[in-house]
Backbone as a chain_set.jsonl record, in Angstrom:
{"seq": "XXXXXXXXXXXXXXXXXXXXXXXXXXXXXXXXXXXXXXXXXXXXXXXXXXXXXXXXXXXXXXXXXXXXXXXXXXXXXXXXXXXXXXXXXXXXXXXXXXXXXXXXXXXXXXXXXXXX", "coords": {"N": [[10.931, -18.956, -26.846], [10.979, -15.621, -25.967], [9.083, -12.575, -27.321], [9.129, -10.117, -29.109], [8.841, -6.611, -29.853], [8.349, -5.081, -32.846], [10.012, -2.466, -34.908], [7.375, -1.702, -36.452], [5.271, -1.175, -34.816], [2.735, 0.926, -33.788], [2.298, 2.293, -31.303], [0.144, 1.963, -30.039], [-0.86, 0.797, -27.661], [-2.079, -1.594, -26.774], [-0.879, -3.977, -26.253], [0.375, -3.691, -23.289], [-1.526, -4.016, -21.437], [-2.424, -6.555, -21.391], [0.084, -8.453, -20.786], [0.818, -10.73, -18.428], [3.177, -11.006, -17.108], [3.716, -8.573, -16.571], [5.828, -7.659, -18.631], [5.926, -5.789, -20.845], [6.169, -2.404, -21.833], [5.976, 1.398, -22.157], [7.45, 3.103, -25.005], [10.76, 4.37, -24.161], [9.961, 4.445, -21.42], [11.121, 3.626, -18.219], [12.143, 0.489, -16.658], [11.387, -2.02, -13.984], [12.15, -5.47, -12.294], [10.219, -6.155, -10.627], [8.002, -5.069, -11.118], [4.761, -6.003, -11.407], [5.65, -8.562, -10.69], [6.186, -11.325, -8.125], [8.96, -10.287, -7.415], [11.674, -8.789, -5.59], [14.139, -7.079, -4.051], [17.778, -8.033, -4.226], [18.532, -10.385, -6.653], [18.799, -13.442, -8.928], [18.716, -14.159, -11.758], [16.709, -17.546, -13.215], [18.21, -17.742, -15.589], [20.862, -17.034, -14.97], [21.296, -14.623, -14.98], [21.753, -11.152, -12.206], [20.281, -9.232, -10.545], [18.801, -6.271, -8.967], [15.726, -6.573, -8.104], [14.238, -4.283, -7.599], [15.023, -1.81, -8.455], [15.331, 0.845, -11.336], [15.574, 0.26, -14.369], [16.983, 0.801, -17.378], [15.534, 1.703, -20.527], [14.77, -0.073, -23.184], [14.19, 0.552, -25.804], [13.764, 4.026, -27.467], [11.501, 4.545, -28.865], [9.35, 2.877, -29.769], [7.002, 0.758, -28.314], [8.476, -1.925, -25.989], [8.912, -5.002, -25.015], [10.612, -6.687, -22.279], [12.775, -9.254, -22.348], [13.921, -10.9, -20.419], [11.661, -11.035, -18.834], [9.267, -12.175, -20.239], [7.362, -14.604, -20.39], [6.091, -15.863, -22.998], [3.578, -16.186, -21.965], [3.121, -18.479, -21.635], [1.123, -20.778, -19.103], [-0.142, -19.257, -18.659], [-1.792, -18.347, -21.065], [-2.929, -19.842, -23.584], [-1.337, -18.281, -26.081], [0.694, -16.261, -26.913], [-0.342, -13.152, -25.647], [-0.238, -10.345, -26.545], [0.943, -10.604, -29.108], [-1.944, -11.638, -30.397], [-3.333, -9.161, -29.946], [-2.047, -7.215, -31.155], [-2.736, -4.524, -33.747], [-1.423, -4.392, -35.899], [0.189, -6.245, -36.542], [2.78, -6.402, -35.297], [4.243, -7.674, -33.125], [6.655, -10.193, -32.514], [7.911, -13.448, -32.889], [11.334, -13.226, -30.835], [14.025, -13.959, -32.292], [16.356, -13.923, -30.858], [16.227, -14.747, -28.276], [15.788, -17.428, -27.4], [14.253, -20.044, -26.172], [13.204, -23.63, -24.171], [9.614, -24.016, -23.98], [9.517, -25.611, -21.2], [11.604, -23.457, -19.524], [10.607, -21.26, -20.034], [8.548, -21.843, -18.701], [9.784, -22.309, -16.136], [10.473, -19.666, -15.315], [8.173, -18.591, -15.285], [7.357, -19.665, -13.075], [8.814, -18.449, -11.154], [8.853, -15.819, -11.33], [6.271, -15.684, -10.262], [5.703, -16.379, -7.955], [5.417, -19.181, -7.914]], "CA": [[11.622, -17.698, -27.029], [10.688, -14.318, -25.982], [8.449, -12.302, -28.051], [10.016, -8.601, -29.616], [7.852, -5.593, -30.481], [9.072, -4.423, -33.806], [10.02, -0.847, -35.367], [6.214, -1.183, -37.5], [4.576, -0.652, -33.839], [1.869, 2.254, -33.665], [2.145, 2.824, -30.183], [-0.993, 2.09, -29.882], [-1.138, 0.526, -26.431], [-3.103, -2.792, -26.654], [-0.37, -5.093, -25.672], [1.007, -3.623, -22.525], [-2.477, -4.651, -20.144], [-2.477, -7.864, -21.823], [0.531, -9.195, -20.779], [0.617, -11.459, -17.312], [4.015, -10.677, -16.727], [4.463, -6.759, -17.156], [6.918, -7.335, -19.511], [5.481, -4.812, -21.98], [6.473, -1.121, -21.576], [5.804, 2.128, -23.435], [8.638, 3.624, -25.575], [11.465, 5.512, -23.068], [10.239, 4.022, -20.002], [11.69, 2.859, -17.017], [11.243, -0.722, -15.851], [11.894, -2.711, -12.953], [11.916, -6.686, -12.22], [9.166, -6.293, -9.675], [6.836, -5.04, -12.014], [3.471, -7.601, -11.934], [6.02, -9.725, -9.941], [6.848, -10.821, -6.747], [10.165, -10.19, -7.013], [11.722, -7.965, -5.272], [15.41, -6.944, -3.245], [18.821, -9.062, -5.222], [17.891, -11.545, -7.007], [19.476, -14.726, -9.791], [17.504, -15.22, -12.434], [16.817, -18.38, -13.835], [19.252, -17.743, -16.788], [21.827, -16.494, -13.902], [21.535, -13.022, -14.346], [21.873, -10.765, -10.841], [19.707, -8.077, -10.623], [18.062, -5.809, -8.076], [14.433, -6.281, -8.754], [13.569, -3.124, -7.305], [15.985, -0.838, -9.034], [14.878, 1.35, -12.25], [16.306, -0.329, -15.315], [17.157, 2.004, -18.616], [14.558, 1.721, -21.362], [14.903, -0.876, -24.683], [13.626, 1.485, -26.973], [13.103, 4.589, -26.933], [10.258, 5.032, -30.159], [8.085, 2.241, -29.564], [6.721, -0.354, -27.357], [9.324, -2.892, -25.866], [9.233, -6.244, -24.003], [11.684, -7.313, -21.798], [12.854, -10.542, -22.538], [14.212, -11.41, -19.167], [10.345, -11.29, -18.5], [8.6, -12.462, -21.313], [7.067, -15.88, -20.893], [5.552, -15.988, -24.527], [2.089, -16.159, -22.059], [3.215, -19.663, -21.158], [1.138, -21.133, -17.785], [-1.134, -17.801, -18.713], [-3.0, -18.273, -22.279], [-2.772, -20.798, -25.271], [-0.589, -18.025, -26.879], [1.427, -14.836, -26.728], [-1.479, -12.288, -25.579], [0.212, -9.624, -27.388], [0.538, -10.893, -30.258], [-3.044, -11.935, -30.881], [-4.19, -8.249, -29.783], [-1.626, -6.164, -31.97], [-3.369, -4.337, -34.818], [-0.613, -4.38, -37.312], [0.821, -7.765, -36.291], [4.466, -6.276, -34.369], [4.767, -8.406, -31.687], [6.801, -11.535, -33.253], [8.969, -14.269, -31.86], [12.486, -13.047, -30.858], [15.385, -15.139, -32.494], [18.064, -13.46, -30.129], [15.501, -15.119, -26.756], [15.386, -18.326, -27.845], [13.578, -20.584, -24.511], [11.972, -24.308, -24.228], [8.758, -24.465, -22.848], [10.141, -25.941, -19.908], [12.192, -22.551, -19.383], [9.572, -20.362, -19.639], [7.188, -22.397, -17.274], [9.93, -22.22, -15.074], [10.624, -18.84, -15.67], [6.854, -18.234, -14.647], [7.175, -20.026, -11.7], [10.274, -17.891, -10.578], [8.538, -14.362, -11.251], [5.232, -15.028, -9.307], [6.325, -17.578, -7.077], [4.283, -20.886, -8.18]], "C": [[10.722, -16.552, -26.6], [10.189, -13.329, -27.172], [9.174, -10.522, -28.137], [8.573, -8.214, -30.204], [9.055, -4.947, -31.842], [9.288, -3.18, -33.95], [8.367, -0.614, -36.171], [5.045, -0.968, -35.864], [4.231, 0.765, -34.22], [2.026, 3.222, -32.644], [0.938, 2.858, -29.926], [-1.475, 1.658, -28.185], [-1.655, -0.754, -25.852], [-2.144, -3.726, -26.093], [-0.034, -4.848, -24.216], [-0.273, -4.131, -21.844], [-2.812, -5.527, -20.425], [-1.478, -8.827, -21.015], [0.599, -9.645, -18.989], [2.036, -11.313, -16.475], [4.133, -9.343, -16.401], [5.765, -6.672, -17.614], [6.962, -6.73, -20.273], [5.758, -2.934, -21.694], [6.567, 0.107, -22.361], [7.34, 2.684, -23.54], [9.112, 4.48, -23.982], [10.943, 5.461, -21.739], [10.78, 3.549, -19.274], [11.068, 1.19, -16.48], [12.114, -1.459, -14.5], [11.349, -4.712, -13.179], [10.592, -7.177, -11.572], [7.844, -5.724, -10.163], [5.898, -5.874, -12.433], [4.552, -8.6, -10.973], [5.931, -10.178, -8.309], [8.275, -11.188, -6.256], [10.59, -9.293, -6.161], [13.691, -8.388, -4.409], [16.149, -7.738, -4.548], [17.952, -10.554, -5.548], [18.246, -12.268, -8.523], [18.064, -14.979, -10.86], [17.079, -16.48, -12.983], [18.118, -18.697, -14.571], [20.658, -17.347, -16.213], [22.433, -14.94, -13.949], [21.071, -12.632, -13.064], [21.293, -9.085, -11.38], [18.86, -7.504, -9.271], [16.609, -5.565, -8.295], [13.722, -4.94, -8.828], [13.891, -1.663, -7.711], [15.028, -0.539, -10.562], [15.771, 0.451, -13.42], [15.924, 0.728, -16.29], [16.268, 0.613, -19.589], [15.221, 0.736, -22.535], [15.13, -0.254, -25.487], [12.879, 2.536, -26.255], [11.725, 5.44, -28.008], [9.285, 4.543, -29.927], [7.85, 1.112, -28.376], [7.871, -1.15, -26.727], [8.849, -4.571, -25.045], [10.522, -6.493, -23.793], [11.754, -8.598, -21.754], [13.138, -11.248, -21.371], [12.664, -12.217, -17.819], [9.609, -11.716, -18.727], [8.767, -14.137, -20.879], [6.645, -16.351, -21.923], [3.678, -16.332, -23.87], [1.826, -17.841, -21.811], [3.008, -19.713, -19.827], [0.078, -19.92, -17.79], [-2.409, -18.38, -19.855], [-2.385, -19.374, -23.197], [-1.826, -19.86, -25.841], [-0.221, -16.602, -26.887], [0.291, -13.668, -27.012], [-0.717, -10.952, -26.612], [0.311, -9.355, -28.48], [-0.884, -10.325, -30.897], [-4.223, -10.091, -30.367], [-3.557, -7.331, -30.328], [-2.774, -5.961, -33.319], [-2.542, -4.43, -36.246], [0.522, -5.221, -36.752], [2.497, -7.374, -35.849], [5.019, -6.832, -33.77], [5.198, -9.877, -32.353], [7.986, -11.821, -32.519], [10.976, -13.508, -32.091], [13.582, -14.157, -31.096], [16.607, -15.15, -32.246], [17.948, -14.237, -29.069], [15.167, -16.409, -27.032], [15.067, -19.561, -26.08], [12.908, -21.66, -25.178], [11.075, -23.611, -23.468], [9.227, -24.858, -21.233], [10.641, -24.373, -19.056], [11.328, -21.481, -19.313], [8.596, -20.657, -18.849], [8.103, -22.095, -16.247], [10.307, -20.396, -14.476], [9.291, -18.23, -14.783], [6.752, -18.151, -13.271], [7.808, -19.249, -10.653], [9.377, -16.501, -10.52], [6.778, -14.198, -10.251], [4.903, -16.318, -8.592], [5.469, -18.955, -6.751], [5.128, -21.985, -7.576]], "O": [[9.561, -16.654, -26.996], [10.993, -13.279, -28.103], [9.634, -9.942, -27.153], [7.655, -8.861, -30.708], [10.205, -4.523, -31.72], [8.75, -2.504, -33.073], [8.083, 0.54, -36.492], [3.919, -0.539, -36.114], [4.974, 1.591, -34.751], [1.969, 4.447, -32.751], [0.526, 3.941, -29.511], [-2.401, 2.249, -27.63], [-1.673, -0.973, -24.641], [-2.692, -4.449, -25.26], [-0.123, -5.918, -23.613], [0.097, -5.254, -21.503], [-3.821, -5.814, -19.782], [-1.937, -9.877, -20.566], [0.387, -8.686, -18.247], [2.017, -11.495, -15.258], [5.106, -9.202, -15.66], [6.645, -5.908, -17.217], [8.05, -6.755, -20.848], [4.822, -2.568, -20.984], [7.278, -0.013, -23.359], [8.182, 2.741, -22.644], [8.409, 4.964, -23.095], [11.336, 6.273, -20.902], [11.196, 2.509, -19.785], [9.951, 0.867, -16.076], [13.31, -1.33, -14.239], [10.485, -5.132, -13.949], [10.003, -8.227, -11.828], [6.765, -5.938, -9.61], [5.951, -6.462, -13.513], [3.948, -9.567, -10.508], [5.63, -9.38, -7.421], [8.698, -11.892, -5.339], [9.584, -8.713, -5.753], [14.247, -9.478, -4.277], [15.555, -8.048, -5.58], [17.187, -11.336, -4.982], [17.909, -11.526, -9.445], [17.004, -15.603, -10.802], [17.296, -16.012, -14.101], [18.904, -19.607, -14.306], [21.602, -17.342, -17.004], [23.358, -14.334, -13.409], [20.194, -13.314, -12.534], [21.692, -8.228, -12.169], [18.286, -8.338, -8.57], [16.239, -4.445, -8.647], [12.937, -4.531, -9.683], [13.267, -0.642, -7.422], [14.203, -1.362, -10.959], [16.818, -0.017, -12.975], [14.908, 1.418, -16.208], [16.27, -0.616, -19.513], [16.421, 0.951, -22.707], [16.216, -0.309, -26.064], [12.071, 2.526, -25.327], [11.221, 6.554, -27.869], [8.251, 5.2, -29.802], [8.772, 0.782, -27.63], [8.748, -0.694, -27.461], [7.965, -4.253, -24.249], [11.417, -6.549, -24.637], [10.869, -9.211, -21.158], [12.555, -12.327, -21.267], [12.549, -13.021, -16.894], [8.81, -11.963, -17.824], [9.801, -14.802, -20.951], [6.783, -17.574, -21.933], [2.737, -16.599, -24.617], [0.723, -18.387, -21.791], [3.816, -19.199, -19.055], [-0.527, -19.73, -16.735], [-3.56, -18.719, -19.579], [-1.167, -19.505, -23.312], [-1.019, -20.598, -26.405], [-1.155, -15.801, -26.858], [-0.007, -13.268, -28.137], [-1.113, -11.096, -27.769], [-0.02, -8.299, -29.018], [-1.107, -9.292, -31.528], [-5.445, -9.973, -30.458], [-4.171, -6.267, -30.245], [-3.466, -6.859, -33.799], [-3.008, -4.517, -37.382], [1.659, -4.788, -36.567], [3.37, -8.187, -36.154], [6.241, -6.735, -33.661], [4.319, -10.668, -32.696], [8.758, -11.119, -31.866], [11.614, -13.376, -33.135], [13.926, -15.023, -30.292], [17.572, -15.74, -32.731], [18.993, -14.652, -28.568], [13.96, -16.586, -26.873], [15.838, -19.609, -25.121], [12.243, -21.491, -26.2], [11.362, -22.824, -22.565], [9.123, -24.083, -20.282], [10.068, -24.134, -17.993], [11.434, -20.753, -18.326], [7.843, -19.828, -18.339], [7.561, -21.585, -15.266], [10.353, -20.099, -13.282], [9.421, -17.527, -13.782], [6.356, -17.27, -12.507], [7.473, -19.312, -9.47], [9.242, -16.11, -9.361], [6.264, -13.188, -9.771], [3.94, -17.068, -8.748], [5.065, -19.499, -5.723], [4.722, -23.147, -7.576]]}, "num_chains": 1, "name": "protein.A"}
């Protein structure tokens, strides 16, 4: 599953240059697919969403931190364990039970966003 930044986020900053994806983004930003990837132009995701990688996408949240789940490997094929996590100061970053993913799915997931 995909990892969620909670409402007890600081904004402190520590997870977003952690993560291997750039699935991490500060409150009320803009993101794109091609962010850390090499995605880019139309493009199917795994899960069979259609998206323009290169297009602005509207913000999660706009108070605190977000991850995009569409992005979020949990750090699988990267680290032993959701970098984010293990570098929040007031423990926010916890498994999403809306993003639920094997292993399998997020390796391939990996493979798909920086073309292994």
């Amino acid at each position: 599953m995909a990892i969620l930044i909670t409402d007890e986020c600081i904004n402190c900053g520590a997870c977003e240059p952690e993560c291997p994806n750039n699935a991490i983004y500060e409150a009320a930003e803009e993101w794109k697919f091609s962010d850390g990837t090499v995605l880019t132009g139309d493009i199917m995701l795994p899960n069979g969403k259609r998206f323009n990688a290169d297009e602005d996408q509207e913000p999660i949240n706009d108070e605190v931190y977000y991850i995009i789940a569409d992005k979020c490997t949990e750090c699988k094929g990267f680290h032993d364990e959701p970098q984010c996590a293990a570098v929040c100061p007031v423990d926010c970053c916890l498994p999403d039970e809306e993003h639920i993913e094997t292993e399998k799915n997020l390796l391939a997931k990996k493979r798909f966003m920086h073309n292994e």
